[in-house]
N, C-alpha and C positions, 0 to 999 in steps of 0.2 A: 233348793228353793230359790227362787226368783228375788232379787234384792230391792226388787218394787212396792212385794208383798209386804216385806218385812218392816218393824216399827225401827225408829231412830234408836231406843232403847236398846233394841234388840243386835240391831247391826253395830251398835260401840261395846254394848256386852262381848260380842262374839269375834268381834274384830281384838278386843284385848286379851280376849280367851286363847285366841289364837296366836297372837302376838308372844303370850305370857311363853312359850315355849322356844324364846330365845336364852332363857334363863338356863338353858342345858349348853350356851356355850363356856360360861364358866366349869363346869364341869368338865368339856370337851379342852379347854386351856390348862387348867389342874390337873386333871392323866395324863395331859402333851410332855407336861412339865415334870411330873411323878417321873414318868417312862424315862426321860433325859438324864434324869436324877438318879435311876437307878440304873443306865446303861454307863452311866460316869463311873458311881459307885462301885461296878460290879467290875470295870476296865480298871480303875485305881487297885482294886485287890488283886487282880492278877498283876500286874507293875509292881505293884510292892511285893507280891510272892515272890516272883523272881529274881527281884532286887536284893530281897532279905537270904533268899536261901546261893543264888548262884554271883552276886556279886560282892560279896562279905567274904570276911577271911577266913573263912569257914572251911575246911576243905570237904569238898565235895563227897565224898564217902562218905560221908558223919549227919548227911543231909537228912533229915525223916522226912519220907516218901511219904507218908499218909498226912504229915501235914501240908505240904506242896497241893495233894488231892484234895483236901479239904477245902482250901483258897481258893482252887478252880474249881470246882463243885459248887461251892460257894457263889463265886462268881456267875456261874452258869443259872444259878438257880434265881440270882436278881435282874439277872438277863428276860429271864422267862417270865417274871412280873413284869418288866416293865413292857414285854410283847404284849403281855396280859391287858395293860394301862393301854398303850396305845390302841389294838383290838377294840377296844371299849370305848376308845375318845373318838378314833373313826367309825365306827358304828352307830355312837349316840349320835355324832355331828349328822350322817348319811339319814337317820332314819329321821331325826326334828326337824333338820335345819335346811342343807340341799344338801343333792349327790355332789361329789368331789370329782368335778371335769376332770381336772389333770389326770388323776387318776384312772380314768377311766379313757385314756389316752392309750396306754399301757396295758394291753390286753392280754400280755403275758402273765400279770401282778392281781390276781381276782383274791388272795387272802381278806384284805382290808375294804370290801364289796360286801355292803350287808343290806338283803330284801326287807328282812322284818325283823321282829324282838327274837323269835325261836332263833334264827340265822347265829345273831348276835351271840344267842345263849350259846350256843352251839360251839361253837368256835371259842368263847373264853373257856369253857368246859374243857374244852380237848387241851389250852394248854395247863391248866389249873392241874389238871391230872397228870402233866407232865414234870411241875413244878412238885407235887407231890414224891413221884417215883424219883426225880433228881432228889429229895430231900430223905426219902427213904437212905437212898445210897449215901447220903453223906452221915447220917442218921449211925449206918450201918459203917462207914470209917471212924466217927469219932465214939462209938460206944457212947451214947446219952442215953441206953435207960439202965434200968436199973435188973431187969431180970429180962432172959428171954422170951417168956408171954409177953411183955409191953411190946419189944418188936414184931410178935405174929400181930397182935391186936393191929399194930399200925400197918403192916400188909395188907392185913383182912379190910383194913376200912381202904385203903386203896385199890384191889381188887373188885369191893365192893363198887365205888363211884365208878371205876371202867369198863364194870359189868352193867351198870345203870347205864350210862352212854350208850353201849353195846345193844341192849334194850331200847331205848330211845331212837336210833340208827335201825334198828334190823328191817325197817320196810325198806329201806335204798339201797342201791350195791356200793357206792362208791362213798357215804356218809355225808352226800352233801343233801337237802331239802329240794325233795319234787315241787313243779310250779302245776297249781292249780288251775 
């Protein structure tokens, strides 16, 4: 519509309407900042794994192997959230705010390249399922349940969400969104 047509009312309504959707850069600075937080996090537990286990006077033989696994597993799995965080802060930024030049400099790096909200979904999903199977496996070194059905149960609901994907994906070959 023509901004001739339109009443004063209407054009400051809709100009703030518009405007109000700078309010998703806080949230785009808050996962910047999550993500950092838990890439710190996740690099301090493996430093300290290996501090604790191969630079103490510990002799090396005597080391438990599945706790070492555990730490890095660990690590890997806060890694993958904070992929998760950032995915989500450049996506929200891409889709409210503007497209990220630089980025798009870099024609090699399309991960962090989001069309629309499906896109977005899309992509935190796939790691989300991934953060899961790492947490299955660490799940599965440190024995936290209590009987073997608990850990089918938590397979079953992981297969489940990968088979949903798998369903959500099956019109594309390659899992990425056709352009209309």
């Amino acid at each position: 519509m023509n901004s001739e047509k339109q009443s004063f009312v209407e054009r400051v309504f809709e100009g703030g309407l518009w405007g109000s959707r700078y309010v998703v850069v806080l949230a785009v600075v808050c996962s910047a900042i999550s993500a950092s937080s838990l890439f710190f996090i996740g690099s301090w537990e493996i430093f300290h794994s290996i501090k604790e286990h191969f630079f103490s006077d510990n002799d090396l033989s005597a080391i438990d192997h599945k706790d070492i696994l555990r730490h890095m597993i660990g690590a890997i799995d806060l890694y993958l959230i904070g992929v998760v965080l950032l995915i989500f802060s450049f996506g929200i930024y891409e889709l409210f705010i503007s497209k990220i030049d630089i980025a798009r400099k870099n024609t090699d790096v399309t991960i962090l390249e989001v069309e629309n909200i499906d896109e977005l979904k899309q992509k935190i999903i796939k790691v989300i399922i991934m953060v899961l199977i790492v947490s299955f496996f660490e799940r599965i070194l440190t024995m936290e349940y209590n009987s073997p059905l608990e850990m089918m149960y938590f397979a079953i609901s992981i297969f489940a969400l990968s088979f949903g994907v798998y369903i959500l994906n099956k019109n594309t070959s390659d899992g990425t969104f056709r352009k209309k």
